[in-house]
ZAMARGU-4260 file (C-alpha; in steps of 0.2 Angstrom, whole numbers, plus 5000, padded with zeros to 4 digits):
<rodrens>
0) 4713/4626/5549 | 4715/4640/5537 | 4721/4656/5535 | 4705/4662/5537 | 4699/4651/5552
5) 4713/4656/5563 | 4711/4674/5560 | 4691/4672/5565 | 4697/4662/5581 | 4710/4676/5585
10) 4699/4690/5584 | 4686/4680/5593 | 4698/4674/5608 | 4706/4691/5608 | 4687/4701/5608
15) 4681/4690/5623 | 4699/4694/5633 | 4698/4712/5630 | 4680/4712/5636 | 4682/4703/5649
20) 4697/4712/5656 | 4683/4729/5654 | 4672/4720/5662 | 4682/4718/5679 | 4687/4738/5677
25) 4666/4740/5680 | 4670/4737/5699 | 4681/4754/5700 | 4663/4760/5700 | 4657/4754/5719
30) 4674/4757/5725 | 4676/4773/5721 | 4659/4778/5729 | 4663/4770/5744 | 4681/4779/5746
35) 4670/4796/5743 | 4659/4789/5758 | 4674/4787/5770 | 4683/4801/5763 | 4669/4811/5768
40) 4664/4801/5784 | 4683/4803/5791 | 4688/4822/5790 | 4700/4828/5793 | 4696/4836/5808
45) 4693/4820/5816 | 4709/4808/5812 | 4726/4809/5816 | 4737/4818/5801 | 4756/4821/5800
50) 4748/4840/5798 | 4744/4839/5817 | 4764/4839/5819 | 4767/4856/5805 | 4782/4849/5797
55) 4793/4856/5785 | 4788/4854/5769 | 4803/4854/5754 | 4792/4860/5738 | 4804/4852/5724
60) 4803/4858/5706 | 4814/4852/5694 | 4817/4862/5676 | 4823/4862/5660 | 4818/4875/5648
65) 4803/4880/5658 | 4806/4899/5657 | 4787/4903/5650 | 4781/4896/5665 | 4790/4894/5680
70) 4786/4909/5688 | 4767/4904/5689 | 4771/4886/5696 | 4783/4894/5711 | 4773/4911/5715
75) 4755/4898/5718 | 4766/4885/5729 | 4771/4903/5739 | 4753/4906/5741 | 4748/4892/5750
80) 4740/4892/5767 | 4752/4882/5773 | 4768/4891/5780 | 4780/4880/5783 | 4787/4875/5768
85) 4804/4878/5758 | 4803/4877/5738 | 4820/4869/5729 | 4822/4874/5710 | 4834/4863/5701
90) 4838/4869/5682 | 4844/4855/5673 | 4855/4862/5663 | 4842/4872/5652 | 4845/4882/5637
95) 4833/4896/5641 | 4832/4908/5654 | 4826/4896/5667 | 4842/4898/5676 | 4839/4916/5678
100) 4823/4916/5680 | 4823/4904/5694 | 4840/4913/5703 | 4827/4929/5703 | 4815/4918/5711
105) 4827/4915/5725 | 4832/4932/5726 | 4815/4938/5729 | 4808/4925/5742 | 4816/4920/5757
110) 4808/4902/5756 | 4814/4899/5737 | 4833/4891/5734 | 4840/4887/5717 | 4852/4873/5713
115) 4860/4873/5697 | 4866/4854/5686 | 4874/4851/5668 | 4860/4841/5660 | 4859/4825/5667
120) 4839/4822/5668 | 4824/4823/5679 | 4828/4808/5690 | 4844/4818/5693 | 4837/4836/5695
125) 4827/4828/5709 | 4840/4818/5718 | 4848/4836/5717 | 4834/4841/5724 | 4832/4829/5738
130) 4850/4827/5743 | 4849/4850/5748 | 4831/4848/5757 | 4828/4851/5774 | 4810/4845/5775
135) 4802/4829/5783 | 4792/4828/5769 | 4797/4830/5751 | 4786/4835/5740 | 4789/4833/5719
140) 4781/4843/5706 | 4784/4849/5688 | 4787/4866/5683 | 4770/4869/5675 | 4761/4865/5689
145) 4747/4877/5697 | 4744/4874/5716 | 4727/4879/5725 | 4732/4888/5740 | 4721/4873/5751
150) 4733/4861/5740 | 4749/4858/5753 | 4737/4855/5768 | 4727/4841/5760 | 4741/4834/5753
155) 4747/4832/5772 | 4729/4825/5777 | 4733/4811/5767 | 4747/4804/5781 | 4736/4799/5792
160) 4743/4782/5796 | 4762/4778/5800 | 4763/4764/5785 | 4757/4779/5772 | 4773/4779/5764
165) 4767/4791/5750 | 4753/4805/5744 | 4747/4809/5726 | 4737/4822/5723 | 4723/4825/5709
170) 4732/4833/5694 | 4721/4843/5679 | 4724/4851/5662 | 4725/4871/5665 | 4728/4874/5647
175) 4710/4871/5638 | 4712/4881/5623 | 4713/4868/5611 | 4701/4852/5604 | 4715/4840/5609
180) 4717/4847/5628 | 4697/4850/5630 | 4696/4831/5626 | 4710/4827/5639 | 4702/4835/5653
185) 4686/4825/5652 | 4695/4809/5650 | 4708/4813/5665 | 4692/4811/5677 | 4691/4793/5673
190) 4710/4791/5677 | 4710/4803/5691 | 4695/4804/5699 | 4688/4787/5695 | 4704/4776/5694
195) 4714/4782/5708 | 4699/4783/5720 | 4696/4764/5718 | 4716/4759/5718 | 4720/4769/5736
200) 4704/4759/5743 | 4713/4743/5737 | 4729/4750/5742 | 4735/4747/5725 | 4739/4764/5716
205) 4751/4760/5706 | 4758/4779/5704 | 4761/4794/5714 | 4763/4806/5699 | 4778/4816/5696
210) 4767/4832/5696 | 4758/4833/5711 | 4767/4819/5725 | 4772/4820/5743 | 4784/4805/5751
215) 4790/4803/5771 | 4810/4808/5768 | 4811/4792/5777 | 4804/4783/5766 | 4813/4792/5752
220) 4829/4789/5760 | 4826/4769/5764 | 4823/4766/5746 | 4837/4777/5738 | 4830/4790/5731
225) 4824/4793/5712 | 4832/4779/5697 | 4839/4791/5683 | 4841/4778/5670 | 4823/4776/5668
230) 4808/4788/5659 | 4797/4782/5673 | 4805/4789/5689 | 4788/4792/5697 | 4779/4775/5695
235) 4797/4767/5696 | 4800/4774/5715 | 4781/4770/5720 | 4785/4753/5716 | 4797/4752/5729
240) 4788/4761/5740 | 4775/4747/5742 | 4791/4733/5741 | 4796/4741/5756 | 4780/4738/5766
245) 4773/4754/5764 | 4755/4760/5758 | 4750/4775/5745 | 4736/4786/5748 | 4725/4796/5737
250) 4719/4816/5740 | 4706/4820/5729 | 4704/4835/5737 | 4724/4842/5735 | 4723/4849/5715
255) 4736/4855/5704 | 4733/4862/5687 | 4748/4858/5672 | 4749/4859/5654 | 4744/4844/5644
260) 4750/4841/5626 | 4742/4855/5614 | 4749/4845/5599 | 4749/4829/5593 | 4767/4827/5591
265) 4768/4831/5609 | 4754/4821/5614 | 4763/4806/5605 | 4780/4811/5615 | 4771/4810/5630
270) 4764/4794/5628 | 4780/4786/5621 | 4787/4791/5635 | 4775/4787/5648 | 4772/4768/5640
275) 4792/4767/5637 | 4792/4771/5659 | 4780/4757/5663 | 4789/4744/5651 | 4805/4749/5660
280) 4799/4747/5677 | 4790/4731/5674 | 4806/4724/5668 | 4814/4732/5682 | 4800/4724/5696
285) 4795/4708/5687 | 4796/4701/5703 | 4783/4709/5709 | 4771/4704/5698 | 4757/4692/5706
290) 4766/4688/5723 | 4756/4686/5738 | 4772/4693/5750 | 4768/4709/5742 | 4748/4709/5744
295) 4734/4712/5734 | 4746/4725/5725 | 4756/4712/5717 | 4741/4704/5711 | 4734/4719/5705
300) 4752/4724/5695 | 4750/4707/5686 | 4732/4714/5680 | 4738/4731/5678 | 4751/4723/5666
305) 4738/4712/5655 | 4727/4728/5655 | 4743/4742/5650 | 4752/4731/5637 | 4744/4715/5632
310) 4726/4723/5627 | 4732/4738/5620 | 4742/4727/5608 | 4730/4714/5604 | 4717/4727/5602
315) 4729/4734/5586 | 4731/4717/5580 | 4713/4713/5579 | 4710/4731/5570 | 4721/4727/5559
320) 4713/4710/5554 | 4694/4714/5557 | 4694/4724/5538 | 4698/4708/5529 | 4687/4695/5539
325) 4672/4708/5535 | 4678/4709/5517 | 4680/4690/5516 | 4663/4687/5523 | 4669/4681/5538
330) 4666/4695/5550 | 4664/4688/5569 | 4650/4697/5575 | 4635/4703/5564 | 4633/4722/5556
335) 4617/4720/5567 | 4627/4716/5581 | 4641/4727/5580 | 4631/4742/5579 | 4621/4737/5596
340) 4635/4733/5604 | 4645/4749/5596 | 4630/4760/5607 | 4631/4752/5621 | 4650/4755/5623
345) 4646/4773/5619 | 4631/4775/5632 | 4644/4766/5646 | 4657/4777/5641 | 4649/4791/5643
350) 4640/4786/5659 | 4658/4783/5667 | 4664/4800/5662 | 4648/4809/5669 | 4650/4799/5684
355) 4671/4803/5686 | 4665/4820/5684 | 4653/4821/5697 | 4665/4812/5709 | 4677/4826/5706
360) 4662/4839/5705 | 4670/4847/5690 | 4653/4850/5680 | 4661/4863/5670 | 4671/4850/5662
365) 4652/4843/5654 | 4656/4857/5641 | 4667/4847/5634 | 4658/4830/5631 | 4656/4835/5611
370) 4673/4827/5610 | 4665/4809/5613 | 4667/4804/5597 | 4685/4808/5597 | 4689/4795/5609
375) 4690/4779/5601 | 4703/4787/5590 | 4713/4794/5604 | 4712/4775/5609 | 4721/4768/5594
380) 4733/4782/5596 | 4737/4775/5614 | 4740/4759/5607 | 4752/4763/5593 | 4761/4776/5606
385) 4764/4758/5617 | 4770/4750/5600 | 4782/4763/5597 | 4787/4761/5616 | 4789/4743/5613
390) 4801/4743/5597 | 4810/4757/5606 | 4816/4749/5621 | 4819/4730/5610 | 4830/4742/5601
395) 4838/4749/5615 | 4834/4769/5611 | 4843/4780/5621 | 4830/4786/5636 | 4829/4804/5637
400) 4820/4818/5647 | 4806/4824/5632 | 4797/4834/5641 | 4783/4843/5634 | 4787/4862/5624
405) 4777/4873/5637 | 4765/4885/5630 | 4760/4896/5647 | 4742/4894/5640 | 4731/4898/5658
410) 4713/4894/5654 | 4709/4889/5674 | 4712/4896/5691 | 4717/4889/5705 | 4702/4895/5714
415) 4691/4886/5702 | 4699/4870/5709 | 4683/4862/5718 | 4676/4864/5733 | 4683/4876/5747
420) 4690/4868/5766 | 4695/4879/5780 | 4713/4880/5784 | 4716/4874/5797 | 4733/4880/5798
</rodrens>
């Protein structure tokens, strides 16, 4: 076989794994519509939820160098309907005013505490944070985030069974004043409303996200709390949620607004970091992966892992190759061919985004759906982000908390956050 043959028979293999891998990602579609169905079906106001019980609610927000917007994040958490909660704020040793910004928060409000650490990280901050709460439920979420004031209630909805180990919420950019962020918020229905409506049917959401989660301290407690040695301390303590027999549950319903990257260099840390988290905790759990004792959520890991890592990667390596076969004459599909199938990728990706966006009933967002053809760039740049991820942690880089530089940038309101509920509290 040449050269030539076994780069033709790679792209070929590779193409019909990606595809097929795509394929299987088409049946998010049913199952999303039917957890809308029994979301619906079962309200609230007809099932059992730990809100019944009006526990205590430990809001903890961990910070380093969030001085331009952690007075937003604390003052929409204070303004929810729900009472009965306590905020934390944990500076991390910042080199702003955060510290004193947050020790004037908790001058000023009863319900507001403030803890103070040298730098040590975000998984630290938060076991800070978790080791001074009083609450049965702890709830985790960055110092950029927006709360609706309907936001803590749902999120308490969402223990309606005793295994629910764990809620995430439903986490959208506020900050849409740039091409880059407009493109993120359409493309975050997909992951949000889509993804994570289809994965808490199967019980298999594989993250409660560090910016808008809620855990049982129980639960919290029986696993040990938050790992600091890793840049994935969210998807890493999820993990271990389900290993410890418990489920995760999805409230589409419970929204918080954040920053997303307004530049590329802090999109690409972002991503570096987020891919260098999953690549630590699979090492971490790679136990986990495809066994039966731990349910269809194992099986699905071992998936998640082909779909997060392997394909990424193979998709690079056959862009890379792809210019010479077509400049050798060798090109493995037709131009004809290419182009069809080039469409129709186009017509199902825009179909699945109209679709995530009518789950969430965000039709605002449609505005944004000029940035199409950005998208299969932005998909290259996820793949070389998971590259970079990948050298980094054979090379052993030192993990570090990067977090975004916050801009303050409002372009939402909480109130704009979907539809309205009653109390109920």
């Amino acid at each position: 076989m040449t050269p030539l043959d076994a780069a033709l028979a790679f792209v070929q293999v590779g193409g019909v794994l990606i595809l097929s891998f795509g394929v299987v990602k088409i049946v998010y579609v049913p199952l999303a519509l039917y957890f809308n169905r029994l979301y619906r079906s079962n309200s609230a106001k007809h099932r059992y939820s730990v809100i019944t019980d009006r526990p205590l609610v430990s809001v903890i927000v961990p910070g380093y160098n969030e001085a331009v917007v952690i007075t937003s994040c604390v003052e929409s958490i204070l303004a929810s309907r729900y009472l009965r909660l306590e905020v934390i704020l944990v500076d991390d040793g910042s080199t702003d005013s955060t510290a004193s910004i947050m020790a004037g928060l908790a001058d000023q409000y009863d319900r507001v505490r403030f803890l103070t650490q040298a730098n040590a990280g975000k998984g630290a901050a938060l076991n800070y944070g978790i080791a001074e709460a009083n609450g049965d439920i702890l709830m985790f979420v960055d110092a950029d985030g927006i709360f609706a004031p309907d936001t803590l209630m749902r999120m308490l909805e969402g223990f309606d069974h005793a295994k629910v180990g764990a809620v995430c919420g439903d986490d959208r950019p506020v900050n849409l004043n740039r091409v880059q962020t407009m493109m993120l918020a359409v493309l975050s229905h997909v992951g949000t409303g889509l993804v994570r409506r289809a994965l808490s049917l199967l019980h298999c959401l594989p993250i409660v996200s560090g910016n808008i989660g809620a855990f049982r301290r129980d639960v919290v407690q029986l696993v040990g709390g938050f790992h600091e040695d890793t840049l994935g301390e969210d998807l890493e303590l999820t993990w271990r949620v389900y290993k410890a027999g418990y489920r995760v549950r999805f409230q589409p319903s419970a929204l918080v607004y954040a920053e997303s990257p307004s530049t590329m260099g802090g999109l690409w840390r972002q991503r570096v970091r987020w891919s260098r988290g999953l690549l630590q905790t699979l090492r971490m759990h790679i136990g986990m992966l495809g066994r039966r004792r731990y349910g269809l959520f194992g099986m699905f890991l071992l998936f998640n892992a082909i779909t997060m890592v392997v394909i990424p990667v193979l998709q690079l390596a056959i862009l890379a190759v792809l210019p010479f076969l077509y400049l050798a004459g060798s090109g493995p599909v037709p131009a004809e061919v290419l182009a069809i199938l080039g469409w129709l990728g186009l017509f199902v990706s825009l179909a699945l985004i109209v679709f995530s966006i009518g789950l969430n009933r965000s039709w605002k967002d449609l505005r944004f759906l000029w940035t199409l053809p950005l998208w299969p760039l932005y998909s290259v740049f996820v793949g070389l982000a998971l590259a970079s991820a990948i050298i980094k942690e054979i090379r052993g880089t030192p993990a570090v908390w990067n977090k975004l530089q916050r801009t303050g940038v409002i372009s939402v309101t909480a109130t704009e956050a979907g539809p309205r509920y009653e109390a109920g509290v």
